[in-house]
N, C-alpha and C positions, 0 to 999 in steps of 0.2 A: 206483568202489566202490559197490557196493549192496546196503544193508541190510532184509534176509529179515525184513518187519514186519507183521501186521494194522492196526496203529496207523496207518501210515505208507504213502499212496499212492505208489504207483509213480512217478509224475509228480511229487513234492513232491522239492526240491530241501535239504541239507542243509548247511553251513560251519561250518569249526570256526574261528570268527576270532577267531586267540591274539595275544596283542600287545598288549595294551592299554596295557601301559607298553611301548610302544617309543620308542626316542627316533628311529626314522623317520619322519618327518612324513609320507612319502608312504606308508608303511604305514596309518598313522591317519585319511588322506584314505580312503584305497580300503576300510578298513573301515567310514568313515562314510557312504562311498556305499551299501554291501552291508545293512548294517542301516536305510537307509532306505527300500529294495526287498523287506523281511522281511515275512516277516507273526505270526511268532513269535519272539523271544528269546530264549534261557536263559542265565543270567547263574550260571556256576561261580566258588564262591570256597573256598580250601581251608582245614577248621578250624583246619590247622598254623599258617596265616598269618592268621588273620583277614581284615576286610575295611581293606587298604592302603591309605595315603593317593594311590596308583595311580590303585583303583578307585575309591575316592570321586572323584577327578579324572573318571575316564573317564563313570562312571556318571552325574553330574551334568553332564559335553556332553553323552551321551545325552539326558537330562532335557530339556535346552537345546533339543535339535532335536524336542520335543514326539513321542518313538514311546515310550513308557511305557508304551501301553495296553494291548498286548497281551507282556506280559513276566512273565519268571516265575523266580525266585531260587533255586540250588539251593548250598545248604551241604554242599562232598564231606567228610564224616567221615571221619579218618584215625585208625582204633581204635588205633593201636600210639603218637601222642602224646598219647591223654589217658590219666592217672591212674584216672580212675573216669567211669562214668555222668553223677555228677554237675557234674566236669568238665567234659565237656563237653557238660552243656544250660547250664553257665552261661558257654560261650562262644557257644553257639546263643542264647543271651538278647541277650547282647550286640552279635551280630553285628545280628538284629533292633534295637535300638536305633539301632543306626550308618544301619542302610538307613530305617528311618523316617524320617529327619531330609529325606532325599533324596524318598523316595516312601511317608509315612505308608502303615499298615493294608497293609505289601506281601506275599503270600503267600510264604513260608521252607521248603522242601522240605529236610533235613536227615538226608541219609543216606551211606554207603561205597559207591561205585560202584566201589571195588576188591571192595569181598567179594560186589558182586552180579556183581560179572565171574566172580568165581573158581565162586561156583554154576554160573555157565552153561557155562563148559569144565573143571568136574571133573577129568576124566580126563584132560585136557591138559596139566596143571600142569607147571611144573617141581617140583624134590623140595622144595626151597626154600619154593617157594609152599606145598605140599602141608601142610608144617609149618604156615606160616604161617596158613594156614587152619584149620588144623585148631585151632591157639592160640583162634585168633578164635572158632570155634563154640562152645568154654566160654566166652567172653566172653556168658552171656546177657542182658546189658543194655543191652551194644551192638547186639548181634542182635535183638533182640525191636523196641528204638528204629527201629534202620535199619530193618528190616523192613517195619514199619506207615507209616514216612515214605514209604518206597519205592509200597507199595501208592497211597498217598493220590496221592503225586507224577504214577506210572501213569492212575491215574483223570481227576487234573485234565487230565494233557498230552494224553489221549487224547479228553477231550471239546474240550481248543483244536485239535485238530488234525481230529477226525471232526465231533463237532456245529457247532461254530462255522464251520468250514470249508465242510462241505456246507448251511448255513444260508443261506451268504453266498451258492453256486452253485443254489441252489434257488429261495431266494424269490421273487427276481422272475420266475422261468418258473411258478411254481405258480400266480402271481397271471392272469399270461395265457392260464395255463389256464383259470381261471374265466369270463375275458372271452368268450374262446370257447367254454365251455359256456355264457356267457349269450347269447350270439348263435345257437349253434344249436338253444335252447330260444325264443327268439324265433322263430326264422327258421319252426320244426316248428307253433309255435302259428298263424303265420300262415298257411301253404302248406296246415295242416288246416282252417283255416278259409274258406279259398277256393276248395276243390274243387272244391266240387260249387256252386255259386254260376255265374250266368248272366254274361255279360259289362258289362249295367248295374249289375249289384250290385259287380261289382269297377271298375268305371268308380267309382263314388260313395267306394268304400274307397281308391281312389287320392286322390280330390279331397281326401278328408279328414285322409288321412296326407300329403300337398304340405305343408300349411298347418303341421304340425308340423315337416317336411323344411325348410322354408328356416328354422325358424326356430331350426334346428338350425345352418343353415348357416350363420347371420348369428353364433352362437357360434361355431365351426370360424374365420371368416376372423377374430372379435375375439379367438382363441387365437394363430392363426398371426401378425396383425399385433403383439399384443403381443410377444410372443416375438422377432419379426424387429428390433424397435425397441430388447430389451432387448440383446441380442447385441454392439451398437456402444456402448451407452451403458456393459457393464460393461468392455469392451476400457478406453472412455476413461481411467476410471475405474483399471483397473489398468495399464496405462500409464504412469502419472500415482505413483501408489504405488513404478512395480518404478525407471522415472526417478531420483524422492528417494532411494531407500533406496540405488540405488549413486552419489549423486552424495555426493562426499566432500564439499561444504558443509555437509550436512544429515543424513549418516550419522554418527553416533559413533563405530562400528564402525571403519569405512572410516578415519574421522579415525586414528582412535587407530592401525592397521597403516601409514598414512604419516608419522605422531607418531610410531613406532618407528623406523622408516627412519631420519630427520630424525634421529634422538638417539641411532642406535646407536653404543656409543663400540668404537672399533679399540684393543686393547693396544699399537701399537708396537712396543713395547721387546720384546717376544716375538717377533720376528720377526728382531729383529736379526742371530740365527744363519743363519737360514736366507739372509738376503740376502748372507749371506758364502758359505754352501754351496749353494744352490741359484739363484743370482741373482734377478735385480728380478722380471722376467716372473714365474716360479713360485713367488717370494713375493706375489704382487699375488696370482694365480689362488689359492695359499689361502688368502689373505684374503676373496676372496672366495667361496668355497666357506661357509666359518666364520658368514659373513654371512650368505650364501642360507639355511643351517640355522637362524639363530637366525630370520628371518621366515618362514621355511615353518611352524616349528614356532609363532609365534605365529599366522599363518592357518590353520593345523586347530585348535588350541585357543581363538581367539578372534571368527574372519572364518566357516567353514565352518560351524557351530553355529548363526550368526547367519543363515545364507542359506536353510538348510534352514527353520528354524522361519519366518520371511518367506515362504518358499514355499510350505509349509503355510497358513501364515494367508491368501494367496493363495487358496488350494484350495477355503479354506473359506467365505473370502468369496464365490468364483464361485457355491457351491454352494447359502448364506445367498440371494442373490442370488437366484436362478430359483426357489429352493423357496417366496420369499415369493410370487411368479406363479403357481405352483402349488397353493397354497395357497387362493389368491383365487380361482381356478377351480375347484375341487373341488369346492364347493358348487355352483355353476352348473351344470357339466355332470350331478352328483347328479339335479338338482331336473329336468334337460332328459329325463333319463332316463326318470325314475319316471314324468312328465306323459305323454312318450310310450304307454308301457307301460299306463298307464291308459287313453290312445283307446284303444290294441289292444283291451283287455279289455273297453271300451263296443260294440267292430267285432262280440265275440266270434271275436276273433283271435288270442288265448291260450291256451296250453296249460294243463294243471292243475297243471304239476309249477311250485314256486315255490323262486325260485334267488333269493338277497339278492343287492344289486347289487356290483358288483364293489368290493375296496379297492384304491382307485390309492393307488400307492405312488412315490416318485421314488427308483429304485438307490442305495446309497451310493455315493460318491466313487472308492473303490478299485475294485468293477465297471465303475464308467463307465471307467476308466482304465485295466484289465486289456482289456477288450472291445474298447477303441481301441487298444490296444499304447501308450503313453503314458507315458513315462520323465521323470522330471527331465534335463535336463542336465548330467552327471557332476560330482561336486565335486569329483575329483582333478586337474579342470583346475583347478584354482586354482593348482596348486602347479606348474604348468607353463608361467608366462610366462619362466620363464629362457630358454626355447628361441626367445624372440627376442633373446637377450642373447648372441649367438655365442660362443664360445671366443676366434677370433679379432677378431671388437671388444674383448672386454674386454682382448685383448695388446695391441691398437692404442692403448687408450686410457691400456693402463699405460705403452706405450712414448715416446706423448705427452706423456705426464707426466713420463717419466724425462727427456727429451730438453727439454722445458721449464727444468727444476731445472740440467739438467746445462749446458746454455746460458750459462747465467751464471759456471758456474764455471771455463771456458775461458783466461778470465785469471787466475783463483787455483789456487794449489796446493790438492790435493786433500786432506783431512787424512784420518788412518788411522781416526778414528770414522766411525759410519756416517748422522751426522746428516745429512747431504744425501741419502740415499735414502732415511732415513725423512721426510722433505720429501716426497721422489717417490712414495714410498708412500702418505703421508695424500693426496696428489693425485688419485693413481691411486684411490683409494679414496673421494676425494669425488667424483667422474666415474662410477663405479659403481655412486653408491648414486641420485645422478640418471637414469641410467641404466636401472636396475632400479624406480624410482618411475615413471618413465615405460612404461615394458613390460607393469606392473602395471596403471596405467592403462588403457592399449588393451587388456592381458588384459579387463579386469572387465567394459568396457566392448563387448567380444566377447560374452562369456558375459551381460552383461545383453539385449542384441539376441535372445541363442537363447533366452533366459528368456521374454521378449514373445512372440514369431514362432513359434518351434520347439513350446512347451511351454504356457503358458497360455493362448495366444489360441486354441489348436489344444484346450485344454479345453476352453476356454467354449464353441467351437463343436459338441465332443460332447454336453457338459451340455446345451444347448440342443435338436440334434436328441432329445436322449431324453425330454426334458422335452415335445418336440411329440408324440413316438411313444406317450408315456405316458397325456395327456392326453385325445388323439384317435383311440386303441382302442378299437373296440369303439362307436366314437359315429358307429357308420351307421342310417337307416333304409332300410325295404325299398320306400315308393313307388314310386322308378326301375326298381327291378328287378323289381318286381311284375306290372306289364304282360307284359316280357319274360317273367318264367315260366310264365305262363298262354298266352301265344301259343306257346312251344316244348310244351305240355305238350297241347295241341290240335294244333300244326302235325304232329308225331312220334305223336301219338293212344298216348299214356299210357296202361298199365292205369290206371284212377284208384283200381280195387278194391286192388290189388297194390302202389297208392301210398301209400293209406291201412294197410294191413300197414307197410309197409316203417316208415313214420311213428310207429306204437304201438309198435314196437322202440325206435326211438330214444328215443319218451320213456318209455317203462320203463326205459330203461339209466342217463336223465340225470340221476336222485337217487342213485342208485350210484356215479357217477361222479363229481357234486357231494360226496358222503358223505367220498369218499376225500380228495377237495381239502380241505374242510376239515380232515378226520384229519391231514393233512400241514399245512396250517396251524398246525393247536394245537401239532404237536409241534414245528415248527420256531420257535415263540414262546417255546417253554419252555427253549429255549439262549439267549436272547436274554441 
């Protein structure tokens, strides 16, 4: 399906993930993977129903897995259940009350996305609708309402969707555009200034640009060293973190879904029928089917919530982590700059046009991690360790247990109640829940290995390369190269007049071209 949008690039992907009360656990896992690969939310609640003790559930695991930020609350009016106008703003009042509690100050968009449907296929209606609409248009107080909420709604989504969006896809390349307009405003200052200059005059501007060159370079290797030292020591460190959080000594979390396990109690006596109509084996298997549902459905409302937001604080820590290093060197390399730039200008090896020095900035979190391809490792596996829990073991282990109980009875007459299978049953049923603790186990501990190896450590290491790439743009000088273009610019016999042209062009373009950089700077600050 593809929706014909200005709003709405081509390449933006859209889901409509309905369910929120489901009682599918593995529906609820796979949409709480999908919402934490989003980068926008819209959260629809209908004025027929308010907001359900559902949605408050659902809305507040949201919460839980910390992506609130970028989320945006749409109240669908349904003109034909309220009484009056007043009606309903004073369930649009209330509804706001109820989401405050969750995510104070949250923006409330409250409008009929059926009567904006019916505007846009008029003439497609059925006769039905046609009425219906037409009722609605003398409604002017719903109309006028939805209207203006509608416009606002438009406004907002379209600046998260275009500002925000191309902010996040711009900044950091506009910023390395600057870099490299400040390097070929360097570079033009230099090359005019050694023209026309005899080979001991550029012997002396070499010797004197070296002395600022190594001591550039003694910054460059105390960048890369620090960096390479920090790399191992945040691994330790998260390691150490992802370890505790899945070791069930020290997890609460963890505790409490094998505290479930441990204390889930079996009805029995509801089964009784079935072990007359269906025998032992296919009364054991839906027992535990019954079983598998009530912990699945406790690991996406209680386990899944808990891993995401861990993994986030992860994210954040790696990111806290290197920003403080780049921090500490911001100023150094600043201050390495400007002193440079200052020889040039004593060599008279500067140009006239004057470019501020670059702002290094370090990507957020989500381009480093779109740019690497870099996914969490899915949380729908959680709810997939039964798949080391065969079919056929769990018959094995009912049949062990039937054959145990039954054992004994070999020399007693059998009585006509079914208390000896239900024996076999709580057997069969305490073997499967050790079983399933155990399968859990090796799950978690699966998924915490890809958590280290696959997913974090494989951050740290992009955060890291970009944090070098960041730092150490743009932080060359031209001594080395300097010799070299003065011997090709002799050996090949240069126009030097044709050179000098060439040169005034480019620095007549490079305030224009800076001009523009900044213009794109202000405006991409002012989405911020």
């Amino acid at each position: 399906l593809q929706i014909n949008s200005k709003a709405i690039a081509m390449n933006s992907e859209i889901a409509d993930c309905q369910g929120s009360d489901s009682s599918n656990p593995l529906h609820i896992a796979m949409i709480q993977d999908y919402l934490f690969s989003t980068h926008l939310i819209v959260y629809v609640v209908s004025s027929r129903t308010g907001l359900r003790q559902a949605d408050i559930k659902f809305l507040s695991m949201i919460k839980s897995m910390k992506i609130m930020d970028n989320f945006m609350f749409v109240l669908n009016c349904d003109f034909s259940e309220h009484e009056s106008v007043e009606n309903m703003k004073a369930i649009i009042k209330k509804v706001k009350e109820e989401i405050s509690i969750i995510k104070p100050d949250q923006e409330i968009f409250s409008f009929s996305a059926l009567y904006n449907l019916f505007k846009t296929i008029d003439q497609n209606m059925l006769e039905k609708d046609k009425l219906r609409f037409t009722q609605w248009k003398k409604e002017t107080g719903f109309v006028d309402l939805s209207d203006r909420e509608t416009d606002r709604f438009n406004r907002y989504f379209e600046q998260m969707l275009e500002q925000k969006r191309y902010s996040l896809l711009l900044k950091n390349y506009v910023e390395h555009h600057g870099v490299i307009l400040s390097d070929i405003n360097r570079w033009t200052g230099v090359i005019e200034g050694v023209l026309d200059r005899d080979f001991s005059e550029i012997d002396e501007i070499i010797r004197k640009t070296k002395g600022h060159q190594q001591g550039m370079d003694k910054i460059k290797s105390m960048i890369n060293h620090t960096i390479s030292g920090a790399a191992p020591k945040i691994k330790n460190e998260i390691k150490r973190d992802v370890n505790r959080f899945f070791d069930t000594r020290s997890s609460d979390v963890l505790s409490d879904i094998f505290g479930f396990i441990r204390t889930y109690k079996v009805s029995y006596r509801k089964y009784e029928k079935n072990l007359k109509s269906s025998g032992f084996l296919q009364t054991l298997q839906l027992a535990f089917q019954e079983f598998k549902q009530a912990i699945d459905t406790s690991v996406v409302e209680n386990l899944t919530p808990e891993v995401i937001r861990f993994i986030k604080k992860m994210e954040n820590k790696i990111y806290d982590h290197f920003k403080s290093i780049f921090q500490g060197y911001e100023t150094v390399i600043d201050e390495a700059l400007m002193e440079y730039d200052s020889a040039l200008e004593k060599l008279n090896l500067t140009s006239n046009n004057r470019i501020e020095h670059r702002q290094i900035n370090l990507p957020n979190m989500d381009s480093i991690k779109e740019a690497n391809r870099l996914k969490m490792p899915t949380i729908i596996t959680f709810i997939r360790y039964s798949a080391k829990i065969k079919t056929e073991a769990v018959m094995k282990l009912g049949f062990l247990s039937a054959l145990s109980i039954f054992k004994k009875l070999i020399k007693k007459q059998i009585s006509e109640n079914s208390s000896d299978e239900i024996k076999a049953l709580k057997s069969g049923v305490h073997r499967m829940k050790r079983e399933t603790q155990k399968s859990i186990m090796a799950h978690l501990n699966d998924y915490k290995e890809n958590v280290k190896f696959k997913y974090l450590f494989k951050l740290v290491d992009a955060v890291s390369d970009v944090l070098n790439q960041e730092l150490l743009s743009g932080f060359n000088t031209c001594a080395d190269e300097l010799s070299g273009l003065i011997d090709g610019i002799n050996k090949n016999k240069v126009d030097k007049k044709r050179l000098h042209e060439i040169i005034a062009d480019i620095m007549q373009d490079i305030p224009k071209i800076n001009a523009k950089i900044k213009r794109v700077k202000k405006e991409l600050a002012a989405t911020e």
